[in-house]
C-alpha positions in Angstrom: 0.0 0.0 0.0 1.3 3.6 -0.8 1.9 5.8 2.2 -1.2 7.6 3.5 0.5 10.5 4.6 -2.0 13.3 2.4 -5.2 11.7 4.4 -3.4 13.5 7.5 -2.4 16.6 6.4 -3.8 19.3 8.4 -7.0 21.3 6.4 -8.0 25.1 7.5 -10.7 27.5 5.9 -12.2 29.9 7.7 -12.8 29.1 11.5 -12.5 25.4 11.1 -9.2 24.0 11.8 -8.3 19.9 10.8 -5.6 17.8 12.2 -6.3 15.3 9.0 -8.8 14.7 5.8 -11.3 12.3 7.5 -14.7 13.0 7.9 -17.5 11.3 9.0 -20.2 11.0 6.9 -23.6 11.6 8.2 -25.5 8.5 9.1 -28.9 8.1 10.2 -29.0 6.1 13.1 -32.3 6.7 14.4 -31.9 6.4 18.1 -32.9 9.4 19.6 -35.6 8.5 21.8 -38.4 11.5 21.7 -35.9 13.3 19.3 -33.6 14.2 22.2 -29.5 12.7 22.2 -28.5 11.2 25.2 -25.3 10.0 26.9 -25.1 7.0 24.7 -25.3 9.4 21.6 -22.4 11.8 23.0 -20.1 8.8 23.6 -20.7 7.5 20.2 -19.2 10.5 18.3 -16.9 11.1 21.1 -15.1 7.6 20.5 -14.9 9.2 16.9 -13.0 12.1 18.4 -10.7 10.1 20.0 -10.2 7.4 16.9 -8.5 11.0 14.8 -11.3 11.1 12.6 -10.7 14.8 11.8 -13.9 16.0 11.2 -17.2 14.5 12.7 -20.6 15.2 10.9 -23.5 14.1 12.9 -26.6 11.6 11.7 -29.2 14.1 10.1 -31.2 16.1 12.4 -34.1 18.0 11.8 -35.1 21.4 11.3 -38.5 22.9 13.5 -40.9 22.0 11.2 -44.2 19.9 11.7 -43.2 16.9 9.3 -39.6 17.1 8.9 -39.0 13.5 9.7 -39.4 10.6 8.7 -39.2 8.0 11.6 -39.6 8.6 15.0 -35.8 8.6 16.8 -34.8 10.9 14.5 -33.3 13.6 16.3 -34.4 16.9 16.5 -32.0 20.1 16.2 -35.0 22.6 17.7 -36.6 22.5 21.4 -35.0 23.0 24.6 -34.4 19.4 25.0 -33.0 18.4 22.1 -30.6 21.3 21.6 -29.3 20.2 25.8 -28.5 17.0 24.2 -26.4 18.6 21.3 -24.7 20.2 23.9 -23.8 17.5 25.6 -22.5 15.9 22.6 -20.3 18.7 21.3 -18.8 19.0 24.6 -17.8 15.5 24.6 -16.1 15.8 21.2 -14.2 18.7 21.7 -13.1 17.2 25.5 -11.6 14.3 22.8 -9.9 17.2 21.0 -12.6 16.3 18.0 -14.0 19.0 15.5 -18.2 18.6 14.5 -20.7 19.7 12.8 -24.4 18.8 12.9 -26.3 18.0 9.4 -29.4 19.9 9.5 -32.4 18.0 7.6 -36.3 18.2 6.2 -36.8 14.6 5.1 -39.5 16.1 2.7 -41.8 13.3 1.5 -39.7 10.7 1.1 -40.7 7.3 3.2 -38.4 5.5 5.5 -37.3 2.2 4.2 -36.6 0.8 7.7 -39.8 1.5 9.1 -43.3 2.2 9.0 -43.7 5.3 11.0 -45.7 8.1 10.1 -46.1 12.1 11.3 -49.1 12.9 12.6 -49.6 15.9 10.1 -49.1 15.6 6.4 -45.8 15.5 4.9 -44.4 18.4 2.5 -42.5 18.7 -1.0 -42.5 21.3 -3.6 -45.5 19.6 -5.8 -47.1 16.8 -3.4 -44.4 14.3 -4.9 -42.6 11.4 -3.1 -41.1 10.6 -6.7 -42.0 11.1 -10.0 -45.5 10.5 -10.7 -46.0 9.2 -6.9 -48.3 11.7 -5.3 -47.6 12.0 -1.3 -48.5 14.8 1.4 -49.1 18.3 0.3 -47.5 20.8 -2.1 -45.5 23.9 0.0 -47.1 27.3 0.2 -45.5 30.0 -0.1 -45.9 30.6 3.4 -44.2 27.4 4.2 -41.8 27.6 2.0 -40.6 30.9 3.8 -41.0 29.1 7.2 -38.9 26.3 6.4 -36.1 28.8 5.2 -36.5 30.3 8.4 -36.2 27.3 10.6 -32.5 25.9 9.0 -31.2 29.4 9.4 -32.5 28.9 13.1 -30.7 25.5 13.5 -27.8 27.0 11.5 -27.4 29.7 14.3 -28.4 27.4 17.3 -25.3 25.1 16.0 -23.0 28.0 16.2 -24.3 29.3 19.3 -23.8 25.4 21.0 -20.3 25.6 19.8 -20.4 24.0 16.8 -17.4 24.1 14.5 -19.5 24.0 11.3 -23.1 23.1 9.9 -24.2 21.0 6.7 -27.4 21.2 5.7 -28.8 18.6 3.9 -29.6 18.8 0.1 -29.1 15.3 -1.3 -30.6 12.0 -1.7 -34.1 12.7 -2.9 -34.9 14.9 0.9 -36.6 18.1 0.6 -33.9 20.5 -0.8 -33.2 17.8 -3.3 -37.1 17.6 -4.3 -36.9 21.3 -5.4 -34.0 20.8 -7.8 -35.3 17.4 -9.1 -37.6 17.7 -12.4 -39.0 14.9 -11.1 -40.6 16.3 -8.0 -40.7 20.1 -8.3 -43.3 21.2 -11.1 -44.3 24.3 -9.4 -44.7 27.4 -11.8 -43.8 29.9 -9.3 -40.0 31.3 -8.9 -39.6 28.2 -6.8 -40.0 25.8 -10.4 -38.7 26.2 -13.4 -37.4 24.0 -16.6 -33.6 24.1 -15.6 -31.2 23.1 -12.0 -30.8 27.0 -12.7 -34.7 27.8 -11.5 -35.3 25.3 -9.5 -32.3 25.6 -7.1 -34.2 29.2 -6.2 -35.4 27.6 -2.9 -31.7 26.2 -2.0 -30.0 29.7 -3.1 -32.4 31.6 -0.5 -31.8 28.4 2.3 -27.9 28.9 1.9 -28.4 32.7 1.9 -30.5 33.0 5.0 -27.8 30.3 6.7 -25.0 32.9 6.0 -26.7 35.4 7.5 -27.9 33.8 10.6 -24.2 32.7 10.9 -22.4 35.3 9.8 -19.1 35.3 7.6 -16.8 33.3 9.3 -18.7 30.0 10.4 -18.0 27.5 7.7 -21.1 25.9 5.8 -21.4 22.9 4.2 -23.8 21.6 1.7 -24.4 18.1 0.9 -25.6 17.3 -3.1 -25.8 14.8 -4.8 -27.0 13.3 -8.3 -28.6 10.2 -7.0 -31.5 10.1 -5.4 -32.8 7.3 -3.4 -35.8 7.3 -5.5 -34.0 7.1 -8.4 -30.6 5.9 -8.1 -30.0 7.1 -12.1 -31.1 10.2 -11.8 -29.2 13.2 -12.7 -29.3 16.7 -12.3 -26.0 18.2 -14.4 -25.2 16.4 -17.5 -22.3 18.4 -18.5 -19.8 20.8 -16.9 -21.7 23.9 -17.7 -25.2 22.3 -16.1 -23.4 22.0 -13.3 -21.7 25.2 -12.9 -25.5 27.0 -13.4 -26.7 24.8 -10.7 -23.3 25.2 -8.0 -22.1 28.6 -8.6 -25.2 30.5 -7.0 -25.0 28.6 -4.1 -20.9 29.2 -3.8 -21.8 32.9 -4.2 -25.0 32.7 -1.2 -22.6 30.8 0.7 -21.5 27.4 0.6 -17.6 26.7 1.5 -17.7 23.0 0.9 -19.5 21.3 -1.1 -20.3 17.6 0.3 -20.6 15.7 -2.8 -22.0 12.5 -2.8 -21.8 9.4 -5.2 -21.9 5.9 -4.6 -18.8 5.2 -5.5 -16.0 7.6 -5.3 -13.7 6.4 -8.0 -16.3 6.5 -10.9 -15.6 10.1 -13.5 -18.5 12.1 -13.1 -18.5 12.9 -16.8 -16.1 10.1 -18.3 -17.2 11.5 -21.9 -15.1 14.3 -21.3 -11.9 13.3 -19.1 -12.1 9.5 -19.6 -12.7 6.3 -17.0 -10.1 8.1 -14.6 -11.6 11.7 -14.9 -12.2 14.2 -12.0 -15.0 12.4 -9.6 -18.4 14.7 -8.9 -16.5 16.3 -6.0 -13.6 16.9 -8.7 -15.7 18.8 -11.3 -17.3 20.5 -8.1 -14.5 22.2 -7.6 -12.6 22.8 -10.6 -15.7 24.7 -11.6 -16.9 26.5 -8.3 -13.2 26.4 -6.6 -14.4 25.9 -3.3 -13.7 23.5 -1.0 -15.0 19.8 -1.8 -15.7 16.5 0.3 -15.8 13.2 -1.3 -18.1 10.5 -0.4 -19.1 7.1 -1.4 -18.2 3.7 0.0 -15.1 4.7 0.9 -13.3 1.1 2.9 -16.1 -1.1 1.4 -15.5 -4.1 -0.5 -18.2 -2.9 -3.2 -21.1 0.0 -3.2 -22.9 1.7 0.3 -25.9 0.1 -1.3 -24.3 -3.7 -0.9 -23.1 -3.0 2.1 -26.8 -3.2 3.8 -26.9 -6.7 2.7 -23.3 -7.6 4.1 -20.1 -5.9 1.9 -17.2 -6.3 3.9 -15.2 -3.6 5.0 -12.1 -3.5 2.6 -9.0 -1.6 1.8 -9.2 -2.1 -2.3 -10.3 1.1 -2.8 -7.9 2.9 -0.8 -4.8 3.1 -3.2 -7.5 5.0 -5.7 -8.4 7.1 -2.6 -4.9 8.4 -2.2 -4.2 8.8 -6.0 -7.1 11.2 -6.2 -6.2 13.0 -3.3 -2.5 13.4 -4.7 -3.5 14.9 -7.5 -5.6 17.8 -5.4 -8.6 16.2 -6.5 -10.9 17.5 -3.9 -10.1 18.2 -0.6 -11.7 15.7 2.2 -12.8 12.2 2.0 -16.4 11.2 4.3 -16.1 7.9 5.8 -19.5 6.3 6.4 -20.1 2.5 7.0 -16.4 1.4 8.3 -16.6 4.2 11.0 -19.9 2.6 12.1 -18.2 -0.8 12.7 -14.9 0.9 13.9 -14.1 3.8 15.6 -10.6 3.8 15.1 -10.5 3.3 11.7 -8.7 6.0 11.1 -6.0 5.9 13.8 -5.9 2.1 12.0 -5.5 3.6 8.4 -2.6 6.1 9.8 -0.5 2.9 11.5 -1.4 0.7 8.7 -3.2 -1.6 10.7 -5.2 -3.1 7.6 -5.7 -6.8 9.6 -6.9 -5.1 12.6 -9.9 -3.0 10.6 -13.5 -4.3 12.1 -15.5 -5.9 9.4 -18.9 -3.9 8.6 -22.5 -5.8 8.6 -25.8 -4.7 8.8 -26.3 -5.6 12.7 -24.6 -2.8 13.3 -26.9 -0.5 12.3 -28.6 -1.7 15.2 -26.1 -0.9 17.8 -24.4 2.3 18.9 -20.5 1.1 18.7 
């Protein structure tokens, strides 16, 4: 194995200062009880902290609005309660010398695939859309719309004011944000729809804008994207370069320092038309074309996709020499780490000693466990 020396270089922008490149990936875990974190939530990422992963992002958690989520132990990031328990977990991380970030979330319409829970009040989407032609909950009024800006730039300021080191809110995988720049979902005619990424990422713009202000200039943003949907896993937004510069450049200029962007699969080009089967990745074009800050992320450590790994991939170094290639090359600048740092906290103390052997395999049980 090459040496893995450029996943632990230090990484600054703005306020936020890493040791190394590692993040952690959000990953819904689902066991909140009543929305609230408790002490076994705080040790969780605080084991995190102390494995080096440089920079922790927390399960999504969900912005003060009446159907944001979609099963019941989802945390909340609003409320009196819930916001104690945040507390308590950034103090543990930073007592491990950790850095964090809380991933700030409306789950939209989408259904839970690992359970049956329901809100008690109708869910909401730009058009009344789960997925394309699958009608579910209610189209957003103006009103709400507003509302729901409101209430991430609340969270957004509530994450700084806990002590946060950063916030990423949410805009991938078919969730609310995601619904408005999906043709698929969003066929509003107001300035909130529109026939391009362009038009319909009006509703993201104003999200990221209202986040910068609540936060001011210096506290780092992140946004999560991605092409995928879970709905659709061939879905795409951008089709070429200049799609996605109309669709990323007006949310660099509202605000956005990183870009979190996901795929399933790291290695695979983004647009292998153009720069061939070992082209620049989504984060790559991200990027080159914006020139802010980009994360990686996609089954990173896993013998085969994030969507195997449900139903048992190992955890594997294969992927790791094409990792450190990429990152060589300035490809983008940090690498999320989802399902090994489930299974192993100290998988990334393991990856900087080269303790390969010693990496804990990844199955689905433990999904069901906080490790």
């Amino acid at each position: 194995m090459p040496a893995t020396d450029i996943l632990f270089k230090p990484f600054k922008l703005k306020s936020l200062e890493l040791a190394n490149r590692i993040v952690m990936a959000p990953m819904t875990r689902s066991m909140a009880p009543d929305g609230i974190p408790g002490n076994p939530n705080a040790a969780y990422y605080k084991r995190r902290a102390q494995g080096n992963v440089g920079l922790i992002l927390s399960e999504g958690t969900v912005i003060d609005r009446p159907a944001s989520r979609n099963e019941g132990n989802i945390p909340f990031f609003h409320g009196d309660a819930a916001l104690a328990g945040w507390k308590n977990v950034i103090d543990a991380v930073h007592g491990a010398g950790g850095k964090m970030g809380p991933q700030i979330w409306h789950t939209g319409s989408v259904t839970s695939f690992l359970s049956d829970w329901l809100p008690d009040v109708p869910v909401e989407s730009p058009s009344g859309l789960e997925a394309p032609d699958k009608p579910r909950g209610k189209a957003m009024s103006d009103e709400d719309i507003a509302d729901t800006i409101a209430a991430y730039a609340k969270a957004a300021a509530d994450a700084k004011r806990l002590g946060f080191d950063v916030a990423e809110i949410h805009g991938a995988h078919g969730y609310l944000i995601d619904q408005f720049f999906w043709d698929g979902t969003n066929h509003r005619d107001d300035k909130y729809g529109g026939k391009t990424i362009a038009e319909r990422s009006r509703f993201a713009v104003e999200t990221v804008a209202a986040v910068r202000k609540a936060v001011g200039p210096d506290f780092p943003i992140i946004l999560r994207l991605s092409q995928w949907k879970q709905q659709d896993y061939t879905a795409r937004l951008a089709t070429s370069p200049a799609e996605m510069e109309s669709w990323l450049a007006p949310l660099a200029d509202a605000g956005v320092d990183i870009f979190h962007c996901s795929q399933r699969r790291f290695w695979e080009p983004e647009f292998p038309e153009i720069d061939g089967d070992e082209g620049l990745n989504f984060a790559g074009w991200a990027k080159k074309i914006t020139g802010a800050a980009t994360i990686s992320v996609g089954s990173v450590g896993l013998s085969g996709d994030f969507i195997g790994s449900f139903s048992g991939e190992a955890v594997s170094n294969a992927g790791i020499e094409k990792l450190l290639a990429r990152m060589e090359r300035d490809e983008f600048d940090l690498i999320a780490v989802g399902r090994a740092l489930i299974s192993d906290p100290q998988w990334a103390t393991k990856i900087r000693t080269e303790k390969w052997d010693e990496i804990s395999t990844f199955t689905p049980t433990a999904l069901g466990e906080l490790v």
